[in-house]
C-alpha positions in Angstrom: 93.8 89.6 -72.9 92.0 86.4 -72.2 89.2 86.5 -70.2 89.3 82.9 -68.4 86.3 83.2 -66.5 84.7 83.7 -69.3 86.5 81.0 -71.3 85.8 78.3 -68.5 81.9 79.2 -68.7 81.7 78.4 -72.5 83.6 75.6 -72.4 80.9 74.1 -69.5 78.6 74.4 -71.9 80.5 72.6 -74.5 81.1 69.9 -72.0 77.2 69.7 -71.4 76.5 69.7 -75.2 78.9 67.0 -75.4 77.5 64.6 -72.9 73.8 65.9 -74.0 74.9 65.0 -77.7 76.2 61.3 -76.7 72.6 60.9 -74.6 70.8 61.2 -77.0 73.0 59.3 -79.5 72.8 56.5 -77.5 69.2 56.8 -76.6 68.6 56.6 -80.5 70.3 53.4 -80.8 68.8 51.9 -78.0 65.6 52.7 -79.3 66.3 51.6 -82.5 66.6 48.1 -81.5 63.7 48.3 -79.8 60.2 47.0 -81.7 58.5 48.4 -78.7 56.1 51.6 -79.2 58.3 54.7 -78.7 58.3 56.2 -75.5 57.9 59.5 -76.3 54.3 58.6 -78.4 53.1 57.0 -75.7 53.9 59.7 -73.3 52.2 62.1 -75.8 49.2 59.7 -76.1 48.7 59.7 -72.8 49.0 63.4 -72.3 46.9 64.7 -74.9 44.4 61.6 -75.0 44.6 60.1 -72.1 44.9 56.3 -71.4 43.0 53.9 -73.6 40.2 52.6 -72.8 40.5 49.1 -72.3 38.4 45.7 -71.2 39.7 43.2 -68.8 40.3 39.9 -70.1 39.7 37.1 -68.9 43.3 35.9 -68.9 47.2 37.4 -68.6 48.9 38.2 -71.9 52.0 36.8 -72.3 54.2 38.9 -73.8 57.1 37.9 -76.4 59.3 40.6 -76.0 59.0 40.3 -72.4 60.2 36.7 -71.7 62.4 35.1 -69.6 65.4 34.0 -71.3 66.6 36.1 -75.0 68.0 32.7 -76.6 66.9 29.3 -76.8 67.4 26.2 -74.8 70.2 24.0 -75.2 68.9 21.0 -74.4 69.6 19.0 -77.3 71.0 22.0 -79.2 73.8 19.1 -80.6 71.0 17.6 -82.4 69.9 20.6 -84.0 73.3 22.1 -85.6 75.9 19.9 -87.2 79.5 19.9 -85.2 81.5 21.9 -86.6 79.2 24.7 -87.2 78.8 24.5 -83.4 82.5 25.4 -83.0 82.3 27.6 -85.9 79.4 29.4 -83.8 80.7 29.6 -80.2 84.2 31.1 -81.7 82.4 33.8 -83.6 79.0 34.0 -84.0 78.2 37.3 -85.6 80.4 35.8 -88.4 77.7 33.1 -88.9 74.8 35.0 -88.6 75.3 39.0 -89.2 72.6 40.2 -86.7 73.5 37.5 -84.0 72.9 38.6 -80.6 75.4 36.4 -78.8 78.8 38.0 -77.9 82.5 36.7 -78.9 83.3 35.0 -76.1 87.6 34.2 -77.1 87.2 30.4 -76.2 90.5 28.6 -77.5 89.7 25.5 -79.8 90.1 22.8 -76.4 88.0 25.2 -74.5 85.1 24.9 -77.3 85.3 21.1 -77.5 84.7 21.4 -73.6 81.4 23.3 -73.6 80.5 21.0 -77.2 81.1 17.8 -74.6 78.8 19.2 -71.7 75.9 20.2 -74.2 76.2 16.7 -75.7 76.4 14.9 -72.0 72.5 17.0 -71.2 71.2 15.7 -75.0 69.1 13.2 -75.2 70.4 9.9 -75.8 68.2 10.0 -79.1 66.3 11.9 -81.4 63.3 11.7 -83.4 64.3 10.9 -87.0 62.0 11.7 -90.1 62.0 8.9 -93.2 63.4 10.9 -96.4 63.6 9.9 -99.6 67.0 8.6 -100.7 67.9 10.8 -103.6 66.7 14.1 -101.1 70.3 13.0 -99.1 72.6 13.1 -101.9 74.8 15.8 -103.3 73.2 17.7 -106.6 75.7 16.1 -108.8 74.9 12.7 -107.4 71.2 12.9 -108.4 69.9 11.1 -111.5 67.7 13.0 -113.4 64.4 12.2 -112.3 65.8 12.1 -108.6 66.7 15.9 -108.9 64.1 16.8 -111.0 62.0 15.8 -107.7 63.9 17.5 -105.7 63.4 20.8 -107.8 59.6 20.3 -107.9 59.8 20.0 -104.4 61.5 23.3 -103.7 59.7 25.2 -106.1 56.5 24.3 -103.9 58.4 25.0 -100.6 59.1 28.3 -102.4 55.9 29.3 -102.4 54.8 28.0 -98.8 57.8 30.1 -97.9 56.1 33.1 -99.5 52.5 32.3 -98.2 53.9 32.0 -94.3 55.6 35.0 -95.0 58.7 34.0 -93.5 60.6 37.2 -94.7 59.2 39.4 -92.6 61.0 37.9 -89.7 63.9 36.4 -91.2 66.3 38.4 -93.3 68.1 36.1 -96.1 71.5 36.9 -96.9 70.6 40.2 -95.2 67.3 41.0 -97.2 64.3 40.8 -95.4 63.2 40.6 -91.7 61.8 43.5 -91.1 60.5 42.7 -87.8 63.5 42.0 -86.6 63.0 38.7 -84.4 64.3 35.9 -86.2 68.2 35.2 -87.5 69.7 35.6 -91.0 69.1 32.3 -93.1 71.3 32.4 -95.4 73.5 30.2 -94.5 71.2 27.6 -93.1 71.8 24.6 -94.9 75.5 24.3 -93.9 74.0 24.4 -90.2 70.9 22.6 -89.6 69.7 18.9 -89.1 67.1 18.3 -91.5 65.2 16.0 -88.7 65.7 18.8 -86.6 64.2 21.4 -88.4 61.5 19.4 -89.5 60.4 19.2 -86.0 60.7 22.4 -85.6 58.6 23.9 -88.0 55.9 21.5 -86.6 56.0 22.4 -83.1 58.2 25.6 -82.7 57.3 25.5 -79.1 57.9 22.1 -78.1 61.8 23.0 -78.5 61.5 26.6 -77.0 58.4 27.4 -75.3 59.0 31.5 -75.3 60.0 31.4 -79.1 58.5 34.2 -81.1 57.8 31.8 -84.2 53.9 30.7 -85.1 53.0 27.3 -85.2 51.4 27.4 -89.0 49.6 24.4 -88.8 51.5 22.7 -92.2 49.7 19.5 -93.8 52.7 16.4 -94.1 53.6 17.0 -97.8 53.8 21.0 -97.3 56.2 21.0 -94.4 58.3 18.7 -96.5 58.4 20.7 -99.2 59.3 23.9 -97.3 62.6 21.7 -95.7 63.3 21.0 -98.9 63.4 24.6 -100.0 65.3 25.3 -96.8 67.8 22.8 -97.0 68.2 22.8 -100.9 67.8 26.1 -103.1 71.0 28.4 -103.3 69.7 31.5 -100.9 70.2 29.7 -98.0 74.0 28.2 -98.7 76.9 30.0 -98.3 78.0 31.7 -101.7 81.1 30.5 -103.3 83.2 32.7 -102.1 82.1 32.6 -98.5 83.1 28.7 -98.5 87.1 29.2 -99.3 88.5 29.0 -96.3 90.6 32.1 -95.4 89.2 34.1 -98.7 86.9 35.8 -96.2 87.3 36.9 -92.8 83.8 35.8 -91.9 84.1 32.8 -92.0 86.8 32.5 -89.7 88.0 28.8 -88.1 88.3 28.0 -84.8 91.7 29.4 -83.6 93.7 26.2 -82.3 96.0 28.3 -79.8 95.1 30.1 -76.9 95.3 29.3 -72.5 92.6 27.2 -71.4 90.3 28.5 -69.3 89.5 25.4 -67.2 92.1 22.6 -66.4 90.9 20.3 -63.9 87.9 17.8 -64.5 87.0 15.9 -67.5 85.9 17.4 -70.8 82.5 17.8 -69.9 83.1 19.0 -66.3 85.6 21.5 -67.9 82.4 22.5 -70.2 80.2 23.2 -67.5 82.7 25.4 -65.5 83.3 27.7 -68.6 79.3 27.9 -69.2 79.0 29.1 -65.6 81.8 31.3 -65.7 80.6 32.9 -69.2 77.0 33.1 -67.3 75.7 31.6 -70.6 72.6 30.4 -68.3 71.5 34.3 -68.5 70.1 34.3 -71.9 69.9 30.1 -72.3 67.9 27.4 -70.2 71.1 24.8 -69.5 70.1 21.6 -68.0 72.5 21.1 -64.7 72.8 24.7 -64.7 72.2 26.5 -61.5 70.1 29.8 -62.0 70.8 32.7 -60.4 68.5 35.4 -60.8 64.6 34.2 -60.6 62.8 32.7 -63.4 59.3 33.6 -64.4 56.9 30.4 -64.3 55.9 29.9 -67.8 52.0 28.7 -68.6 52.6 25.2 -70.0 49.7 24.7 -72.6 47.4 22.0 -70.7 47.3 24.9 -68.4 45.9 27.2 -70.4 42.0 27.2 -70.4 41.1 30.1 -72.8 40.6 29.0 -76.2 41.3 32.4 -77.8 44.5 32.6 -75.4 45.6 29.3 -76.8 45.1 30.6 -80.6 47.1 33.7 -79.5 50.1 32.3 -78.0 49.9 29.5 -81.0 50.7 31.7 -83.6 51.9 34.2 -81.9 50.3 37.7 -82.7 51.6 39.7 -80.4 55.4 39.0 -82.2 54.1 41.5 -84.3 50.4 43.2 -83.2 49.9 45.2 -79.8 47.6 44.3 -77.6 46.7 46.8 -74.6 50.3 48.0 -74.6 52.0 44.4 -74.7 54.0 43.1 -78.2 55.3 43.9 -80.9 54.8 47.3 -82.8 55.0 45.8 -86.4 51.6 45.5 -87.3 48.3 47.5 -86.6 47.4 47.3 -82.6 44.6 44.8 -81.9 43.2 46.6 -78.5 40.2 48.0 -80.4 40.1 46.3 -83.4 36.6 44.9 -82.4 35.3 48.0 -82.7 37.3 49.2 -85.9 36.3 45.8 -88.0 33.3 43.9 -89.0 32.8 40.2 -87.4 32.4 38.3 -90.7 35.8 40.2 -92.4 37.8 39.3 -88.9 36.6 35.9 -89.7 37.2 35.7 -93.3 41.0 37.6 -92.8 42.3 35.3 -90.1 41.2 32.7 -91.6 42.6 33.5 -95.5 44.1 36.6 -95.3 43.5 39.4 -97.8 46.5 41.8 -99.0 45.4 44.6 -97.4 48.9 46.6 -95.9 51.3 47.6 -98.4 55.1 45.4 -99.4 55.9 43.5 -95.9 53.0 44.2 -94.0 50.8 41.6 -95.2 49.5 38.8 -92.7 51.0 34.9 -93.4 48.5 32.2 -93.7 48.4 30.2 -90.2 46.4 27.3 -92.4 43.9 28.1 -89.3 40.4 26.1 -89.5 37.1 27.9 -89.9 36.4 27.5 -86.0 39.7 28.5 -85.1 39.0 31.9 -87.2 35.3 31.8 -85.8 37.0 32.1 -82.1 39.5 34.8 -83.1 36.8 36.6 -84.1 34.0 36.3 -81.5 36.8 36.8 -78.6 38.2 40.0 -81.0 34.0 41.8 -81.1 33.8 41.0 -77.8 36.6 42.2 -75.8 39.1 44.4 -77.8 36.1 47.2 -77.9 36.0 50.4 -76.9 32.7 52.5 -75.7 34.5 56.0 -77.5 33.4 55.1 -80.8 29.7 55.8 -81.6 29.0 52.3 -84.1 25.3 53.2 -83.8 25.1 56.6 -85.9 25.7 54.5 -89.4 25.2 51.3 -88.7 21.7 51.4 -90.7 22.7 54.1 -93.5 21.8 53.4 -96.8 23.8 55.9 -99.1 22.1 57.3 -102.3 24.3 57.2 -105.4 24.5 61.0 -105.2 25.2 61.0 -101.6 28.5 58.4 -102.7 29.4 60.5 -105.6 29.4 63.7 -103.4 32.0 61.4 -101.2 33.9 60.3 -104.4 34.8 64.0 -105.5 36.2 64.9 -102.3 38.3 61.5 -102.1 39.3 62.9 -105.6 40.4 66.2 -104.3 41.6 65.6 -100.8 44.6 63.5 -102.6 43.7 60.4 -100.9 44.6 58.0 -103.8 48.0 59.3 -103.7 48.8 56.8 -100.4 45.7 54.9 -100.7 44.1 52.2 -104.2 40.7 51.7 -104.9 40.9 51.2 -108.0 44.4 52.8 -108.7 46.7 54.5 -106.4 49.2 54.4 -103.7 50.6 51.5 -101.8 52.0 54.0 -98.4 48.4 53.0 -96.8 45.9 50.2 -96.6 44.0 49.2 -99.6 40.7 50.5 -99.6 38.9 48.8 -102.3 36.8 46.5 -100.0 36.6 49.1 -96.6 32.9 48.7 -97.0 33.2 45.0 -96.5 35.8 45.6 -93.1 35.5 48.2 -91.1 32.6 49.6 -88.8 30.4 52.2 -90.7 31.0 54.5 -87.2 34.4 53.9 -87.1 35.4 55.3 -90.4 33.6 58.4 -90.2 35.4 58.3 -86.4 38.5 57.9 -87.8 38.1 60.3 -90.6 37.4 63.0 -88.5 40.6 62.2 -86.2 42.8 59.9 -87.8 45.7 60.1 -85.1 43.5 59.3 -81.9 44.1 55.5 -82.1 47.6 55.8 -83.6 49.4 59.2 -82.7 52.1 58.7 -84.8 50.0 57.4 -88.2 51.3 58.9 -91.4 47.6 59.7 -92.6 47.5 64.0 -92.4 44.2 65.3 -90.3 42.3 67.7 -93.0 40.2 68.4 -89.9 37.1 67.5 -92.2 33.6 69.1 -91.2 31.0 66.5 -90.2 29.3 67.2 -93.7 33.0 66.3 -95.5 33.6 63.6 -93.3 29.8 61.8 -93.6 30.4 62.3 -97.6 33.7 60.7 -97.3 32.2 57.9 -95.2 29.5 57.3 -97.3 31.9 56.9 -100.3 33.2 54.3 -98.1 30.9 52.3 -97.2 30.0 51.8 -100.5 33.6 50.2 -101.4 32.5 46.6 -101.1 32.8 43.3 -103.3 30.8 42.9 -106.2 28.9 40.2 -105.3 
């Protein structure tokens, strides 16, 4: 006989398993999207180390991942993507760009041409247009030999600006890449983008969109040419062959010609408006003659901003991929005490050229910065993101005898260090160590040696809980990892 008191009690529970099972499968995704710290690290940091210590500064981060509006402006958006791509876009846009962000919003062709006629009536009635060589303009098989062998010496040193900025780690390409996550698939660029357009943009990122995430890197003339040139010319970032047959793939879907329209009355552009403000497009995108309805946070224009190390900082935007005192991004090392981790002269040196240091994708672009741009980076970095908890003093004046390194170079040996970290050989999982001497605070690295999770919880590196013996050997060994000189 069936015992349905019991039956209903154990199906409760598989109910609650149910619902507990889809919280946390959801949680996980939403998480997953997020390049904010986890919020279960922090809540253990806090616990079990309390909150960390930091200075006041003397102005108010601004924060990428916190800003006011998730896409662009579309003030003069008609001047930045060619027509039909537009439509192409505003049918289907994760169809154009895998990892776009903006839904489907199942516009019929008339309704498209609407909102393309209100974006063009806010454009400017010009645009800034850039002189280009004549032969850069023409289809490949058009070229005459020394115009496309131009061109090819042209991309092949936009190639490797590309790989100097490091523009991979934000954008994927044909879905490699981007490992930050912030910045849209490229592959298919070329078939989009005005070539004046972009050439601006790279320029001034911010004088299009002030809250973009992209650095302003500070090209001379000739590189930023080159580096359109690469964008707009070499095969990665055109569609592939079989992406351009129309109706051979799916994701490259036309505009469907058929459908009710959504607005009747008014003229084209009127019509345009009225769908933008019904598809509250104006929640993610600044639209001139647009009414807002939810508040907007001021934004600090840049003649406002008095700071010099501010100004550097939203420039080229570190906090896209460093954390500073809880605000960015979670990408790269956190900055908060990095004054006390690193050595003035290195900060100066690194920001300035920077040194491969983190392993594959973690590795700093160039930002073509000038020596007293670094210089300020630097003074503002030894002066405020400091912390009291690390004792800088106890090593600062040690001189290591050779025996006193060697003692340190056996235990690196057999603590398995090299496995994860090179010196001269080893592993790529951590930073390279072969000029730590020359970097980091003498204090700090014994510091960190003898707790390597206190600044970073959830850090890979294992605690051997070292003795203060072990742990000055170790440093020692360290310290004596320098340059030849």
């Amino acid at each position: 006989m069936i015992n349905t008191k019991k039956l209903n009690h154990i199906s409760i529970h598989i109910i609650m398993f149910i619902v507990f099972g889809y919280v946390l499968t959801c949680g996980g995704a939403i998480h997953a999207q997020s390049l904010e710290p986890d919020p279960l690290l922090l809540e253990i940091e806090s616990i079990y180390r309390g909150d960390k210590d930091y200075k006041q500064l003397p102005f108010v981060l601004e924060d990428p991942y916190k800003r006011s509006k998730n896409g662009p402006t579309l003030k003069n958006v008609v001047y930045k993507a060619n027509k039909e791509w537009l439509k192409k876009w505003i049918d289907n846009p994760s169809a154009m760009i895998p990892n776009a962000r903006m839904p489907r919003l199942m516009l019929s062709s008339e309704d498209i041409d609407a909102v393309l006629a209100y974006l063009e009536s806010i454009a400017d009635s010009s645009f800034p247009k850039q002189q280009w060589e004549a032969g850069l303009l023409k289809a490949e098989d058009d070229m005459t030999d020394d115009e496309y062998e131009n061109m090819e010496e042209l991309v092949s040193g936009g190639k490797a600006i590309w790989g100097r900025a490091r523009c991979n780690i934000c954008h994927p390409v044909k879905g490699k890449g981007g490992a930050v996550g912030v910045g849209p698939d490229l592959g298919r660029l070329a078939e989009k983008i005005n070539r004046d357009w972009l050439y601006l943009w790279i320029k001034e990122p911010r004088g299009y969109f002030h809250e973009t995430q992209m650095p302003r890197y500070r090209f001379e003339e000739d590189e930023l040419r080159k580096l359109v040139e690469y964008l707009m010319q070499d095969w990665d970032f055109k569609p592939d062959e079989d992406e351009d047959k129309d109706g051979d793939d799916e994701t490259v879907e036309v505009v469907a010609d058929e459908g009710p329209l959504l607005v009747h009355e008014g003229t084209l552009a009127e019509r345009g408006k009225k769908i933008i403000e019904f598809n509250r497009c104006f929640v993610c995108h600044e639209i001139e003659g647009i009414s807002e309805l939810l508040p907007i946070k001021s934004q600090k224009s840049e003649n406002e901003t008095t700071n010099k190390f501010e100004k550097l900082l939203n420039d080229i935007r570190c906090m896209t991929c460093h954390n500073i005192q809880g605000h960015g991004g979670s990408f790269a090392p956190e900055l908060t005490h990095e004054g006390s981790k690193l050595k003035g002269e290195w900060i100066k040196g690194f920001i300035e050229t920077p040194d491969i240091i983190r392993p594959l994708l973690k590795q700093m672009p160039k930002f073509n910065l000038t020596s007293e741009e670094a210089q300020t980076g630097a003074d503002f970095i030894e002066e405020y993101f400091v912390s009291d908890e690390f004792d800088l003093g106890s090593f600062a004046n040690v001189n290591p005898t050779e025996e006193e390194i060697n003692k340190g170079k056996e235990l690196y040996e057999a603590k398995g260090c090299k496995a994860c970290h090179t010196i001269q050989v080893g592993g790529i999982v951590g930073p390279n160590l072969k000029r730590v001497g020359d970097r980091m605070e003498n204090g700090f690295i014994f510091f960190h040696l003898k707790d390597p999770h206190h600044e970073t919880p959830d850090a890979v590196e294992p605690n051997y809980n070292l003795s203060d013996e072990e742990a000055t050997a170790l440093t020692h060994y360290l310290m004596s990892c320098k340059d030849e000189k």
